[in-house]
N, C-alpha and C positions, 0 to 999 in steps of 0.2 A: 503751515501747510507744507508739506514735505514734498521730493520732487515727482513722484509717481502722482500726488492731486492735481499738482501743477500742471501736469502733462496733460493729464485726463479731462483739468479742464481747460486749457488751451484747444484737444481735440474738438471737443464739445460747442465751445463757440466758435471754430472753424467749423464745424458741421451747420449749426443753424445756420452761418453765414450760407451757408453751401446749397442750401435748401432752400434758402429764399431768392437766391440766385437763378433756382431750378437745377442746379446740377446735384439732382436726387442720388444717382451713382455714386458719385465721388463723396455726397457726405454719409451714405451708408457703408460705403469702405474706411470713410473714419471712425462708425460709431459700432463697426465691426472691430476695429482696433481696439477700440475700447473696453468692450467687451473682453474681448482677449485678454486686456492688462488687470480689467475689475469687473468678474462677470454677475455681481450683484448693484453694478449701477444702473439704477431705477431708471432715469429720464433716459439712459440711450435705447433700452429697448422702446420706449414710449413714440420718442423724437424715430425709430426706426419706422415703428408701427404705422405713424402716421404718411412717411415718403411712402412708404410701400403700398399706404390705400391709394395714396394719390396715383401710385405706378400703377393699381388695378390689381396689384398682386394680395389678392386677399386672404389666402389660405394662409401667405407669411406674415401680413400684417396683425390677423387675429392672432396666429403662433406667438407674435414680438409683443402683444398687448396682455397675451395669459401671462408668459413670462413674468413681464411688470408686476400682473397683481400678487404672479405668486411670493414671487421677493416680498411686495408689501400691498397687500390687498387694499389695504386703503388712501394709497399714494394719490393723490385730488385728477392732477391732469389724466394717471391712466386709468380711474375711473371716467374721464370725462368723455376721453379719445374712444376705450373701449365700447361706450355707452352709443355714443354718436356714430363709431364703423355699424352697430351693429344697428342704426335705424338707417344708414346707410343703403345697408344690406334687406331693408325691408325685415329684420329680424324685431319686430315689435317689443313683443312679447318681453324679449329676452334685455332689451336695454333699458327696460323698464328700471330692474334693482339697481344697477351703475348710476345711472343719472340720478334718480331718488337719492343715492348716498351720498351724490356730488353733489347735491343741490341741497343737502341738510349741512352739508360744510362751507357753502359759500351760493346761502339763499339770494345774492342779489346776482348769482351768475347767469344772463340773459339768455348765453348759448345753450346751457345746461338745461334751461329754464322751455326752451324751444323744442328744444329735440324730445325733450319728455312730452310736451304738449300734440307735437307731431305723432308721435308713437300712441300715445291716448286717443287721438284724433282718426288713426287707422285701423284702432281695434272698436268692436261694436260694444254700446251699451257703458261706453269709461267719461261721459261729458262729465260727471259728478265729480271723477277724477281730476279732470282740467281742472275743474274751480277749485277744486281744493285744495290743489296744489299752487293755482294761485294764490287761492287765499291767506295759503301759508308762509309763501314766497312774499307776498306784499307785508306782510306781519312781523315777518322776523327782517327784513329788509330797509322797507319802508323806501324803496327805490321808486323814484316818482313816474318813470317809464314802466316798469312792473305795474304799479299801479294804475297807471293809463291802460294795461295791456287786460287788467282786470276787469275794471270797470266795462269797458269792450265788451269785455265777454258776458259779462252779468247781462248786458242790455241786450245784444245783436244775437246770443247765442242762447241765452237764458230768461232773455224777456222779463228781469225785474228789476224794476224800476225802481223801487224804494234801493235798494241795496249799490245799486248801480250809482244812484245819486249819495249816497253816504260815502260811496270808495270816493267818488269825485271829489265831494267837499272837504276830505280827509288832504287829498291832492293837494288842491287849492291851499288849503290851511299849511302845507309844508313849500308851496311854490306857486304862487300865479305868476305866469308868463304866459304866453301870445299862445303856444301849445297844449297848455295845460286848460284854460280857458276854453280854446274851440276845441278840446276833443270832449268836456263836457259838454258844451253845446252841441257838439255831433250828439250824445246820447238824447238831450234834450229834444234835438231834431227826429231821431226815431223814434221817440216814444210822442210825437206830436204835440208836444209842446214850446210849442213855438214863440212865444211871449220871452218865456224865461234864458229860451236859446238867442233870442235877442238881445235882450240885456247881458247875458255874458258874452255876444261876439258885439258889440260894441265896444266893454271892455277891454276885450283882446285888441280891439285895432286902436286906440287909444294909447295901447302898450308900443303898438308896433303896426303902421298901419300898409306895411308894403307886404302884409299877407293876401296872398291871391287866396288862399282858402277860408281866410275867414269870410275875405268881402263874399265869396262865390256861397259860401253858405248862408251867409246871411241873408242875400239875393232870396235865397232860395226859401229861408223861412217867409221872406215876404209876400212868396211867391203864393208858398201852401196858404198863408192866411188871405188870396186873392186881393192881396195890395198891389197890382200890377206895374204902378207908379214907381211907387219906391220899390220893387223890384228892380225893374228897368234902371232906373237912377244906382242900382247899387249895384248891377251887374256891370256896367259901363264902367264904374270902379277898379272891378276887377281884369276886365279887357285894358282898360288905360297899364294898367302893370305888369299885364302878358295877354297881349294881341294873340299870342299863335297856339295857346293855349284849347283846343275847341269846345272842353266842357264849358268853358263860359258861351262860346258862342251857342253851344247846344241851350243853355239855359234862356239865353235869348230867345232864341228861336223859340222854346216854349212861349216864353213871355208873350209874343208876340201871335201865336197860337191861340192862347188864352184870350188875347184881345180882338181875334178873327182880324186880326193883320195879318193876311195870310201872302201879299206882294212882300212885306217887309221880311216875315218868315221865311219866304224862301231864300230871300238874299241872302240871310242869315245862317240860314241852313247851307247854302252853295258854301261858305266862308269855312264853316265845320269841315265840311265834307273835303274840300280842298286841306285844309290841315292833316287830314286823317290820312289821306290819300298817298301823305310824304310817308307816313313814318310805319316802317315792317310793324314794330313793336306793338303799336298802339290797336294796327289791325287786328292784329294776333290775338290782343286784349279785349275785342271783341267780337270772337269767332261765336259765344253762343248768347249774345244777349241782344234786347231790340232798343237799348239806350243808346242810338246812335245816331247823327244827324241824317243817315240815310233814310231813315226810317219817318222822320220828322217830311225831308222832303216828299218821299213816296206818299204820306198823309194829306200835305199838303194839295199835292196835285188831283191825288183821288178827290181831295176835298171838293175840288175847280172842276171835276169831271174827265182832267185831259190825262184819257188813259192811255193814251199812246205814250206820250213823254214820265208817265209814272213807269209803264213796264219797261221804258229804256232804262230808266232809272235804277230800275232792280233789277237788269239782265247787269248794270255797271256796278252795282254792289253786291251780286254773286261772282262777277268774274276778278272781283277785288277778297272777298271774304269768303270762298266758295265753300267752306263748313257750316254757314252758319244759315239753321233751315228754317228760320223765321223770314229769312228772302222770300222763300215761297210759301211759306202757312201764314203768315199777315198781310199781304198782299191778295192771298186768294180771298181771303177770307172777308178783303173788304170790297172785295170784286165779287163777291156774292152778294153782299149784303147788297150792291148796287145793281141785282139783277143781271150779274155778268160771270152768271156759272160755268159757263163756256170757257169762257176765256180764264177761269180761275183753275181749272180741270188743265187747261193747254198748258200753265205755268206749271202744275204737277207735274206734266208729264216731260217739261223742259228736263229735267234733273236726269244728271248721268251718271250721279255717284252711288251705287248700289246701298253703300253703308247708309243714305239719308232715307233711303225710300220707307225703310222701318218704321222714321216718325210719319210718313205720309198717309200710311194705310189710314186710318179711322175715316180723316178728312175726304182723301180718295172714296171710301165707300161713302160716306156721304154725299159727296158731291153727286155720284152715280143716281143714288134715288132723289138728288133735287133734279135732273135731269130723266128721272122717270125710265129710268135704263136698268131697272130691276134686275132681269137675268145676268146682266153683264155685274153685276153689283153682286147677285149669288156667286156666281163663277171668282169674281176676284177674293172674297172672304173665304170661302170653303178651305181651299187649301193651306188658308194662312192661320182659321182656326183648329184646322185639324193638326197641325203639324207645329203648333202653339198655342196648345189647351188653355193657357192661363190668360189669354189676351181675351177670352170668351167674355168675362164681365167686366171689362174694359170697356170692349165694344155694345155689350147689352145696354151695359148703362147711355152711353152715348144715344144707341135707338130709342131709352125711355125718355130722358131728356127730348127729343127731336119728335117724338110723338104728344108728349105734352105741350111744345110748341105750335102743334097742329098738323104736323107730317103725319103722312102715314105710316102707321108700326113697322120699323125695318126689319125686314129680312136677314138675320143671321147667317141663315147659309148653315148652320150647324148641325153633323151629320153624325 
């Protein structure tokens, strides 16, 4: 090595250094230096490329990553870097070729592996593409995570089971461990088979038994086969291993649901709810779904009648969640069925977020003709179908439904 490489690569590992440091400036005035001394060195434009996304400076960093390819189109990292700025950048489309060439030169690359699945995932009509590109990536890899990420897919995305369970047993056969075991039984579990999901999360805790997600799913298989017993007994399992955990509690709280222990349910449910209540994250993590012990309580109470302390209930899980509009559409909705249209219409009309009211309309007009307030029911639809034609058989359908129920044919409003 003669003193000019010597140089170049001294600057070089003072620049990474410098980058990991964060002092993104100063290692681009080193890998500017470099450039200067050897302006065909590959990784300084690449290692540029990359500080310069991180700075947001994109126009340069795309500029520093063409450079790279052009010297050498197929240099791994600045296919990888350029592949990834550009799903970054919501450039789908276009990172598509990068990452496919990264990922045929080093199939077990997870990153590479991501970002093409990302990019697949934002264009319409490419799911054929994910798998296939799994399929390929597990093939030439044999990377047992890859595989795990496959089998996933085939079950939760692709709904097939035969194939789903062969990726797994391929797994298995290169690795049973506590992981490998329950994420088969995860597929096992959604395709409702529940038996078999048994016998391999028995095995996994056998391996290793201070998994809270085996025990919590295993609970849960026991649960769906309405073993309520040995649910319980194996959900307590997983609580003894992490108390502050609330999915186990929430699992409880069904269990106990299930067994119209609905005193014990609630306690169970307060313990959830309390957990949740700590942490921004987990809220957040539930801004659009109704798997949440709030929701378990609000059942509860409706369950007992006491609708006063249910709608506190839910005035304190909107003002904790306040995106998330199954607050007020599951709650009305069982305040109707209880004969408490009123009061299910007065929760609609609590909401002060303009963006929520969108999903309210149907319910809204509904509610309208179970309270026999017809014109006010025309008035409120007219404008919203005239001024959003395609919501017309949305809403049709919902009247034909609610007339076969026995209501009388609603009124559209449609002018």
């Amino acid at each position: 090595m003669n003193n000019l490489e010597k140089k170049i690569e001294s600057l070089f590992s003072a620049a990474l250094s410098l980058q990991g440091a964060g002092e993104g400036k100063k290692a681009i005035d080193l890998l500017d230096e470099i450039i200067q001394k050897k302006p065909d060195f590959v990784d300084a434009y690449v290692l540029k490329g990359a500080i310069l996304q991180d700075e947001e400076d994109f126009i340069e960093a795309e500029s520093s990553y063409r450079i790279a390819l052009e010297l050498e189109r197929n240099q791994p990292e600045a296919l990888q870097g350029f592949g990834l700025f550009l799903v970054s950048q919501e450039r789908y489309e276009e990172s598509i070729t990068y990452l496919k060439k990264h990922l045929e030169m080093s199939p077990e690359d997870e990153t590479s592996l991501n970002g093409l699945i990302k990019a697949f995932s934002n264009l319409p009509n490419r799911e054929d593409d994910i798998l296939e590109t799994l399929r390929q990536a597990w093939a030439k890899s044999q990377n047992i995570d890859i595989g795990l990420k496959y089998g996933f897919y085939l079950s939760v995305i692709n709904n097939e089971k035969d194939k789903a369970y062969e990726v797994f047993k391929d797994v298995l056969d290169l690795s049973k461990t506590i992981t490998t075991l329950t994420e088969f039984a995860y597929s096992c579990w959604y395709f409702d088979d529940y038996d078999m999901a048994i016998d391999l999360l028995k095995e996994a805790i056998s391996i290793d038994s201070s998994s809270i997600v085996a025990w919590r799913l295993l609970a849960n298989c026991y649960y769906q086969k309405d073993d309520y017993s040995k649910a319980l007994e194996t959900v307590e399992e997983a609580i003894a291993l992490d108390s502050n955990d609330y999915r186990n509690w929430r699992l409880k709280t069904d269990i106990f649901i299930k067994n119209k222990e609905y005193e014990k349910a609630l306690i169970s449910a307060e313990k959830g709810i309390k957990l949740i209540e700590k942490n921004s994250e987990i809220l957040e993590s539930l801004k659009d779904t109704l798997v949440n012990p709030f929701f378990q309580k609000i059942f509860i109470l409706l369950k007992q009648e006491e609708i006063s302390k249910a709608l506190e209930t839910v005035t304190e899980a909107k003002n904790l969640i306040p995106k998330n509009i199954h607050f007020y559409l599951y709650p009305a909705q069982k305040l109707t069925e209880l004969g408490l249209t009123n009061k299910a219409l007065e929760l609609l009309d609590s909401n002060e977020d303009p963006e929520l009211e969108k999903y309210f309309e149907p319910y809204r007009y509904l509610l309208l003709h179970r309270l026999n307030r017809i014109e006010e029911a025309k008035r409120f639809i007219e404008p919203i179908i005239n001024s959003t034609p395609e919501k017309s058989d949305f809403l049709a359908a919902i009247a034909a439904d609610k007339y076969f129920d026995g209501e009388p044919l609603l009124d559209l409003g449609v002018t």
